[in-house]
C-alpha positions as CSV (number, residue, x, y, z in Angstrom):
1,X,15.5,0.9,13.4
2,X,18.1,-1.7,12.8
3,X,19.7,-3.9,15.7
4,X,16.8,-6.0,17.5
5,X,16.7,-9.3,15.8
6,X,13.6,-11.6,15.9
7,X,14.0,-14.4,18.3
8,X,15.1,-17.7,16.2
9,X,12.5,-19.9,17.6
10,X,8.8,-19.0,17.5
11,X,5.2,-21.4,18.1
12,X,4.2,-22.3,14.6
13,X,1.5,-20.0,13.3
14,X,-1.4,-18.4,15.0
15,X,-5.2,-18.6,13.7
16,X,-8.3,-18.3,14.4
17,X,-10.9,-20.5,13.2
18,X,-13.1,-18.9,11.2
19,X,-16.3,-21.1,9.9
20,X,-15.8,-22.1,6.3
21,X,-18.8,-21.7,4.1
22,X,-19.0,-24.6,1.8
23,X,-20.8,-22.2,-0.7
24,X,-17.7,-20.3,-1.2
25,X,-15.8,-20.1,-4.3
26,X,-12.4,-18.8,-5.2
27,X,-12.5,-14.7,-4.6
28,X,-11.6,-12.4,-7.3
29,X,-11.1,-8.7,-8.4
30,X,-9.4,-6.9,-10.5
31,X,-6.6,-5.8,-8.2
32,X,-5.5,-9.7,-7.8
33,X,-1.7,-9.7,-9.7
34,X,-1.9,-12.0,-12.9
35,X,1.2,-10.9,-14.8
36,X,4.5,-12.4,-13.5
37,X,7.4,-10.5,-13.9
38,X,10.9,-9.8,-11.9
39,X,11.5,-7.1,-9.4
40,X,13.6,-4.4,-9.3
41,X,14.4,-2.0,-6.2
42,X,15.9,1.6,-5.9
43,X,16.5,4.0,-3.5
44,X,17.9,3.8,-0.2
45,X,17.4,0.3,1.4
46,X,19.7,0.3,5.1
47,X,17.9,-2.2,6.6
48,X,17.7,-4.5,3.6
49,X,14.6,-3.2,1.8
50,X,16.4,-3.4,-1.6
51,X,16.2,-7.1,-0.8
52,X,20.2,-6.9,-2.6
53,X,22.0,-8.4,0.6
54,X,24.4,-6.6,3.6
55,X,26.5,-5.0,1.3
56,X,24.6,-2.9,-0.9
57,X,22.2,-0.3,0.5
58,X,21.8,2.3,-2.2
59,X,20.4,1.9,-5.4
60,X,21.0,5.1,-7.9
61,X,19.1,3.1,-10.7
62,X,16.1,-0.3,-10.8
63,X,18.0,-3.1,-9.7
64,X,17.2,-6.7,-10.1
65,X,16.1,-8.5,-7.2
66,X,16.9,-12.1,-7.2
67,X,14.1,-14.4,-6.5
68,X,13.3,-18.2,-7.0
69,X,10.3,-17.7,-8.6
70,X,8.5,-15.3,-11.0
71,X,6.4,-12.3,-9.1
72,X,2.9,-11.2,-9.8
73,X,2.7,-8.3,-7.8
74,X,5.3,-6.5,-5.0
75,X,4.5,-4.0,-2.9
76,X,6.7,-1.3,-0.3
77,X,6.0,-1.3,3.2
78,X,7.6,1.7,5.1
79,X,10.8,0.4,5.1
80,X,10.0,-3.7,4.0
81,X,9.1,-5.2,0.3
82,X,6.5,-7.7,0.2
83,X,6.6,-9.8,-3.1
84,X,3.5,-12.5,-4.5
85,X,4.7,-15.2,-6.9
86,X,2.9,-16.8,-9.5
87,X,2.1,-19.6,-7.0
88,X,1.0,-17.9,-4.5
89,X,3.7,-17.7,-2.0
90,X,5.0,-14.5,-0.3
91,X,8.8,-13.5,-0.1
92,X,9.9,-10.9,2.2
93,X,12.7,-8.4,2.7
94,X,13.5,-5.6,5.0
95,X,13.3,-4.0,8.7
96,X,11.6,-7.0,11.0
97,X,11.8,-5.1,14.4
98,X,8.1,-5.6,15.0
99,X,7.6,-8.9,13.0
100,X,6.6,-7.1,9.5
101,X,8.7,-9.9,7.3
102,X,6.4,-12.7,8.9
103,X,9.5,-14.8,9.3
104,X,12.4,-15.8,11.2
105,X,15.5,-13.5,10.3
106,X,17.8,-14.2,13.8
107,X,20.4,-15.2,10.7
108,X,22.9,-12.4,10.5
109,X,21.8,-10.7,7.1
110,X,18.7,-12.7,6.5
111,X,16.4,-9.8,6.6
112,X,18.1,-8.5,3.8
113,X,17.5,-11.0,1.0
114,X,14.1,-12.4,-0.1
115,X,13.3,-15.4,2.1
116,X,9.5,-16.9,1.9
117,X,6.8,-16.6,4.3
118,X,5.1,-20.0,6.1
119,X,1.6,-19.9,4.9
120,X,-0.2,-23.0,3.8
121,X,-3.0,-21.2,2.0
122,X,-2.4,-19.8,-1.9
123,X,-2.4,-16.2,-1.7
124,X,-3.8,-13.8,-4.0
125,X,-3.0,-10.3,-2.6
126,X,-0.4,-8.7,-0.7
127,X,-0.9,-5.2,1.1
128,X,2.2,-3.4,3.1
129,X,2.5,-0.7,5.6
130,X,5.0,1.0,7.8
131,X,5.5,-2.1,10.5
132,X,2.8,-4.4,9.0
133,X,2.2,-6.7,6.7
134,X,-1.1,-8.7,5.3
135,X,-2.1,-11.1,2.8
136,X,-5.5,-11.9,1.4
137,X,-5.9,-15.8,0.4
138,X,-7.8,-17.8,-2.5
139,X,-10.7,-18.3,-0.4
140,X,-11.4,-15.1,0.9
141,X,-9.2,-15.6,4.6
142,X,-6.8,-12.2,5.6
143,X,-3.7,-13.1,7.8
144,X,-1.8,-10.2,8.9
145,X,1.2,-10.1,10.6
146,X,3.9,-6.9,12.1
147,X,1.9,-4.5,14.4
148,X,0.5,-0.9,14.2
149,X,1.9,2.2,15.4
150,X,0.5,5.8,16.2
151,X,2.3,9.0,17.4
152,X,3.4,7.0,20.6
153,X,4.9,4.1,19.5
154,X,3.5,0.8,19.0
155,X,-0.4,-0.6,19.8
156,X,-0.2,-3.8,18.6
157,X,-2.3,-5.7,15.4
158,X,-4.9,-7.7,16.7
159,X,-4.6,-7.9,20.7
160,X,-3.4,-4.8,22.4
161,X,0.4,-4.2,22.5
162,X,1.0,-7.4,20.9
163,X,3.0,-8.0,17.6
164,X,2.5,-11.1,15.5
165,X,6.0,-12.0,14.4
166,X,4.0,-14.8,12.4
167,X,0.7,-14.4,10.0
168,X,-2.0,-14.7,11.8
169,X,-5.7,-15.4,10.7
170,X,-8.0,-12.0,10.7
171,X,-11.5,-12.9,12.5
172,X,-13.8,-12.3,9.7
173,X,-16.3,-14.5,8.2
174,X,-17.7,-12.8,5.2
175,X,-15.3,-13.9,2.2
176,X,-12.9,-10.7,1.3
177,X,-11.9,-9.8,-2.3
178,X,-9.3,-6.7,-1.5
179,X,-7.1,-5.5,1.6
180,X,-5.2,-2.1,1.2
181,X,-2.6,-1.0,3.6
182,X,-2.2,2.7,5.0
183,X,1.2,3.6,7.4
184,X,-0.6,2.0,10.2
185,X,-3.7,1.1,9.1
186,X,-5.9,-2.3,7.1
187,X,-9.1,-1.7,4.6
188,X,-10.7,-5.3,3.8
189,X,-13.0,-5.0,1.1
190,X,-15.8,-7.7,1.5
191,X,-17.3,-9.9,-1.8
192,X,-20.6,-8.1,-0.4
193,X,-19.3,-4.8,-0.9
194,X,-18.1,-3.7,3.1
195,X,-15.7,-2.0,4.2
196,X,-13.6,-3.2,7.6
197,X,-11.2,-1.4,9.0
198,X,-8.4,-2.0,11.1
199,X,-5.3,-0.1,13.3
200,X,-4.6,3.3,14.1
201,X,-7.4,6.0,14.1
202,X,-5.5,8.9,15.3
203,X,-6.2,10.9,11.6
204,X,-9.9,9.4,11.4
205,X,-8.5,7.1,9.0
206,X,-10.7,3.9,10.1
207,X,-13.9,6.1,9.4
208,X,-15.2,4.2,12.3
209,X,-14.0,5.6,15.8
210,X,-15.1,9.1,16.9
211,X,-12.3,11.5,17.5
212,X,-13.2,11.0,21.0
213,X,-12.1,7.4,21.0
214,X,-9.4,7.9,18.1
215,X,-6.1,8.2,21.0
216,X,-6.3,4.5,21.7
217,X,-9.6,3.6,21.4
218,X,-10.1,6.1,24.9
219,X,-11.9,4.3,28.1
220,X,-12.9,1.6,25.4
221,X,-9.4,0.5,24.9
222,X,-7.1,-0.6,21.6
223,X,-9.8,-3.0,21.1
224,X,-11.9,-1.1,19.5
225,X,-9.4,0.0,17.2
226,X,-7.4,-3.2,16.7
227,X,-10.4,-5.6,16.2
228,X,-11.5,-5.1,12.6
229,X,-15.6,-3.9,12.1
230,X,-17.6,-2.5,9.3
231,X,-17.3,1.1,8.4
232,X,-21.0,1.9,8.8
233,X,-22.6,4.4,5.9
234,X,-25.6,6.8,5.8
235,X,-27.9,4.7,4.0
236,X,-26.6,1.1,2.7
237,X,-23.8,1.7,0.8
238,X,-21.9,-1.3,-1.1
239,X,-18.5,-0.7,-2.6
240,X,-16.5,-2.4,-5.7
241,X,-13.2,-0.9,-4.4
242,X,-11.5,0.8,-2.0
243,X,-7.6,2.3,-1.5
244,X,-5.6,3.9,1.3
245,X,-3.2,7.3,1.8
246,X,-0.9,6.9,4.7
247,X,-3.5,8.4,6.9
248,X,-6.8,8.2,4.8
249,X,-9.2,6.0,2.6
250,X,-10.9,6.3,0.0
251,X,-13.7,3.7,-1.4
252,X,-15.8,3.6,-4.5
253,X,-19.0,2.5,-4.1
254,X,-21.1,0.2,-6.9
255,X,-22.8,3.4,-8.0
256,X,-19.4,5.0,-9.0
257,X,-19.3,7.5,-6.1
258,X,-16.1,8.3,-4.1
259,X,-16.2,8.7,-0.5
260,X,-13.1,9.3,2.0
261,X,-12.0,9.6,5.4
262,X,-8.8,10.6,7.3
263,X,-6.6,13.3,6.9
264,X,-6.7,16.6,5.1
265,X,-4.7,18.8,6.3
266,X,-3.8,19.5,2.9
267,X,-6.8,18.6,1.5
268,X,-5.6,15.4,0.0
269,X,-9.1,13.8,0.5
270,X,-10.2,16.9,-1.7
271,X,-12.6,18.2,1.0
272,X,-13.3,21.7,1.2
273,X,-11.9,21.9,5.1
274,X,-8.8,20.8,5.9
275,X,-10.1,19.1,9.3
276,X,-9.6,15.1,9.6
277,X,-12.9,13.0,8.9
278,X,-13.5,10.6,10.9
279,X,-16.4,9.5,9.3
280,X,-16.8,8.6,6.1
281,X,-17.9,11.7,3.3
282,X,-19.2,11.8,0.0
283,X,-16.6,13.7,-1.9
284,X,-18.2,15.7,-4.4
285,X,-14.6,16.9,-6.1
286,X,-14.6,13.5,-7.7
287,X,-18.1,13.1,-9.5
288,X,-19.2,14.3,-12.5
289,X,-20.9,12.8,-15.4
290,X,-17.8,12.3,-17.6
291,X,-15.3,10.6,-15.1
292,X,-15.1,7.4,-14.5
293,X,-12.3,6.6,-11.5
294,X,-10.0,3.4,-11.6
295,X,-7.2,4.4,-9.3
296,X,-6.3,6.5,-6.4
297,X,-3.2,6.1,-3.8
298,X,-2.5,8.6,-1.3
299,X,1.2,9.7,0.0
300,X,1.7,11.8,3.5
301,X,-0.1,14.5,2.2
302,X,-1.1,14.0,-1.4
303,X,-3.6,12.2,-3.1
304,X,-2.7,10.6,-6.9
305,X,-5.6,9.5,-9.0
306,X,-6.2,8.1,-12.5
307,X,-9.9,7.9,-14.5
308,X,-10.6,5.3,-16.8
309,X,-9.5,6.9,-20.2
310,X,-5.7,7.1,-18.4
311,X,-5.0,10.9,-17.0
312,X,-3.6,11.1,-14.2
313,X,-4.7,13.7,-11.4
314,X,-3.2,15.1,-8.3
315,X,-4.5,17.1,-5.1
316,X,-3.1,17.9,-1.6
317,X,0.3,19.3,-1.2
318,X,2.8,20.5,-3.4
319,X,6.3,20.8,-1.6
320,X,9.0,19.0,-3.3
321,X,7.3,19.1,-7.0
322,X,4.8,15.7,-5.4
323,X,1.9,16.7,-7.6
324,X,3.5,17.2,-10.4
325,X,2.1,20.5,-11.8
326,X,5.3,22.0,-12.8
327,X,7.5,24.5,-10.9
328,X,6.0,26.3,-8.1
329,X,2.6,25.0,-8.4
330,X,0.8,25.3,-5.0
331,X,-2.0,23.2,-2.9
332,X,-5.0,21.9,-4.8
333,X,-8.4,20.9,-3.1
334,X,-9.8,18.9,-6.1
335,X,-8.0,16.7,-8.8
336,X,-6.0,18.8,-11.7
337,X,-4.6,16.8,-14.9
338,X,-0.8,15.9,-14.6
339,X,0.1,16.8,-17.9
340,X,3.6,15.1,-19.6
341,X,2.9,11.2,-20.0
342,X,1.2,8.7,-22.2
343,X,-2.0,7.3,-20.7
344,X,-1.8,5.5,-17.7
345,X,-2.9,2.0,-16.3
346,X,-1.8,2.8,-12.5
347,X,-0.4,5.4,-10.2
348,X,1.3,5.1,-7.1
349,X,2.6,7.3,-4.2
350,X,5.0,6.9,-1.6
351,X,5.8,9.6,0.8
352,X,6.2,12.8,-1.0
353,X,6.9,10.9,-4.2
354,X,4.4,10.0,-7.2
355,X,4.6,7.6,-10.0
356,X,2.4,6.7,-13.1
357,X,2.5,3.2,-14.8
358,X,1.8,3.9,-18.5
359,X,-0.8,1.7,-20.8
360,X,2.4,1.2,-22.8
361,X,4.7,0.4,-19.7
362,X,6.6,2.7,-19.1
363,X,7.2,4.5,-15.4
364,X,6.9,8.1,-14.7
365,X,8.1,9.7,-11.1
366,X,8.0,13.0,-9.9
367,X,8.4,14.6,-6.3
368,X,11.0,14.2,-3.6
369,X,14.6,12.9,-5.0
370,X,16.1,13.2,-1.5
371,X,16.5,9.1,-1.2
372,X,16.9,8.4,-5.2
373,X,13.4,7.0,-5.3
374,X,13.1,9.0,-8.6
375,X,15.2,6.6,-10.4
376,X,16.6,9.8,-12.1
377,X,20.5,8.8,-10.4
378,X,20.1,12.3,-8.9
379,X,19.0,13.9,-6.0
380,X,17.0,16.9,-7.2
381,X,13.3,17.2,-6.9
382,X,11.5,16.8,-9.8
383,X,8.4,19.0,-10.6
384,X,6.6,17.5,-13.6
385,X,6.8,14.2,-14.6
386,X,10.3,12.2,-15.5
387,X,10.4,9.0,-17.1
388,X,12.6,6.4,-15.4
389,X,15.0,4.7,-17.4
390,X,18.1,2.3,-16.9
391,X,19.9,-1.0,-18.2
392,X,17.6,-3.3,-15.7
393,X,14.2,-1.5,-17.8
394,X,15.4,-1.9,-21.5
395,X,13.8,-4.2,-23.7
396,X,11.2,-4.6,-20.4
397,X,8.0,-3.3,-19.5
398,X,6.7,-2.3,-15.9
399,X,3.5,-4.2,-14.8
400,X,3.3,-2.2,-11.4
401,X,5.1,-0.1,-9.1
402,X,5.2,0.6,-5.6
403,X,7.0,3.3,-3.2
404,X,7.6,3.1,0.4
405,X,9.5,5.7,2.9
406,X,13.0,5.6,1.2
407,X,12.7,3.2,-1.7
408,X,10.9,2.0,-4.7
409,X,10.2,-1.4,-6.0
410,X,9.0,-2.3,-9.6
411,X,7.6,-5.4,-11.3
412,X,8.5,-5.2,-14.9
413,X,8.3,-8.0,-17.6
414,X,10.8,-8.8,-21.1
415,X,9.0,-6.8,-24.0
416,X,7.2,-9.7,-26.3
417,X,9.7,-10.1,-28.8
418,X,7.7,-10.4,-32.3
């Protein structure tokens, strides 16, 4: 996707008033990055997603990413790295055909080093996806900026075959506490509890637009796919947190039940079909009396998720060693243990690659070791669990981790010396 270049000279940034409740305080939840830490970057990164300049594109082992400022959480778009500093400013790095760094990169090579974002507002929460990028602020606003895709090429983000080169103010009034990005596709999670979605509904994943209306939004147009509304439930359902797939959702509501929609053709929603859900579904795979669920994150056609006591569980497809069952395991339709690791505080997917962040903080990968996203300085798939180790992660910790389509971005932190 290299070669167009973002015109140099843009109107300043695009909003949309939105009334401001006076009421409102400073939103919160637990996902919100407090930790600040550097970046590293692995993998393959030819359009500057390593964030390392022109000259280096390949990244065998974590490299450090220079930045001005110390990061409290980064995240991988599909071929982009969004990063959040401790003050609350956004630096970008990466492809920005369709406007996904949110900033001017007609420089020769700018798009491959961190540069910041223009955004007045202090930001608390980033969110990435394969040609978009959003943001979530202090006070509960959502710009968004890039555009969506589906299976024919681009549909815009907020208007119809438009991309916003620039963030861009989200029209919702309730105050928002999360956004999570799929390939092509937002979740905002409201301080109420609701769910709106945004972007491509080809694979149901909205759980909003009947499949009738999923190509494009049909005789009702990309506006009903591009404007965000509430995902409506059978009965009032509120929800403390919700997290995407590439092509599905999940969201768990205040009484500790998991629902899902999207894809699962593999069953990586854990249904017991393997037909898309356009609608949202309880997902009875996921509930019993002893599990408590903390994390899920989905990859093109498996599902990672992590209880509160800190196993790690995997579902959906098993080419390439993603679930990380051992040799040869095959598809699963509900979670099974990933056995191998210490207990685990996060997990992460990107493609058909999967990563736990352990209590301790360490980083474990398994899956796909086509573009060296394993860390592993190999190529070779890897079918159980692999701890990731180099110079840049001695004497350091990993906070977070995050895996887009050919590369992988840590935040790690210098082990408390005592």
């Amino acid at each position: 996707m290299p070669g167009k270049k973002t015109p140099a000279k843009r109107k300043a940034t695009a909003t949309v008033e939105v009334p401001k409740d006076p009421k409102k305080a400073k939103v919160a939840h637990r996902s919100h990055g407090k930790e600040p830490g550097q970046v590293l970057a692995f993998g393959q990164g030819d359009v500057g997603q390593l964030g390392l300049g022109e000259t280096i594109t390949e990244r065998k082992k974590p490299a450090l990413v220079s930045l001005s400022e110390k990061t409290v959480q980064v995240v991988a778009g599909g071929m982009h790295t969004v990063c959040l500093s401790e003050t609350g400013h956004i630096y970008t790095f990466g492809c920005n055909d369709e406007g996904a760094l949110g900033r001017d990169t007609s420089e020769e090579g700018s798009e491959t080093v961190p540069a910041k974002v223009s955004l007045d507002e202090k930001v608390v929460q980033v969110s990435a996806g394969d040609s978009h990028t959003a943001a979530l602020t202090e006070d509960g606003y959502v710009y968004i900026w890039g555009s969506f895709r589906d299976n024919n090429g681009v549909i815009g983000l907020l208007e119809p075959m438009k991309t916003c080169p620039l963030p861009t103010k989200i029209p919702i009034t309730d105050p928002v506490v999360k956004i999570v990005s799929g390939n092509d596709h937002l979740v905002i999670l409201t301080r109420d509890g609701d769910l709106y979605t945004s972007g491509c509904a080809e694979q149901g994943q909205l759980g909003r637009v009947p499949e009738h209306f999923s190509n494009r939004g049909g005789r009702k147009g990309l506006e009903r796919l591009l404007v965000p509304q509430m995902v409506k439930f059978k009965g009032k359902v509120h929800f403390n947190d919700v997290f995407c797939g590439a092509y599905l959702t999940f969201a768990v509501s205040r009484e500790g039940y998991v629902y899902g929609f999207g894809l699962s053709n593999y069953h990586q929603l854990g249904t017991k079909s393997t037909k898309m859900c356009f609608v949202p579904v309880k997902l009875t795979c996921f509930k019993n009396s002893t599990t408590n669920w903390v994390d899920f994150s989905g990859g093109q056609h498996h599902t990672l998720c992590l209880d509160a006591e800190g196993q790690v569980y995997s579902l959906g497809r098993a080419e390439y060693g993603r679930l990380g069952l051992g040799q040869g395991a095959e598809e699963k339709s509900e979670p099974v243990p990933v056995m191998g690791m210490e207990p685990a505080k996060a997990v992460t997917c990107g493609a058909s690659v999967s990563y736990a962040v352990t209590k301790e903080g360490s980083v474990y990968a398994w899956g796909m070791g086509t573009n060296l996203q394993l860390g592993t300085g190999e190529e070779d798939d890897e079918w159980s669990p692999v701890k990731v180790t180099g110079k840049q992660l001695e004497n350091r910790e990993v906070l977070m981790a995050s895996s887009g389509g050919q590369h992988t971005v840590l935040l790690v932190r210098d082990t408390q010396e005592s």
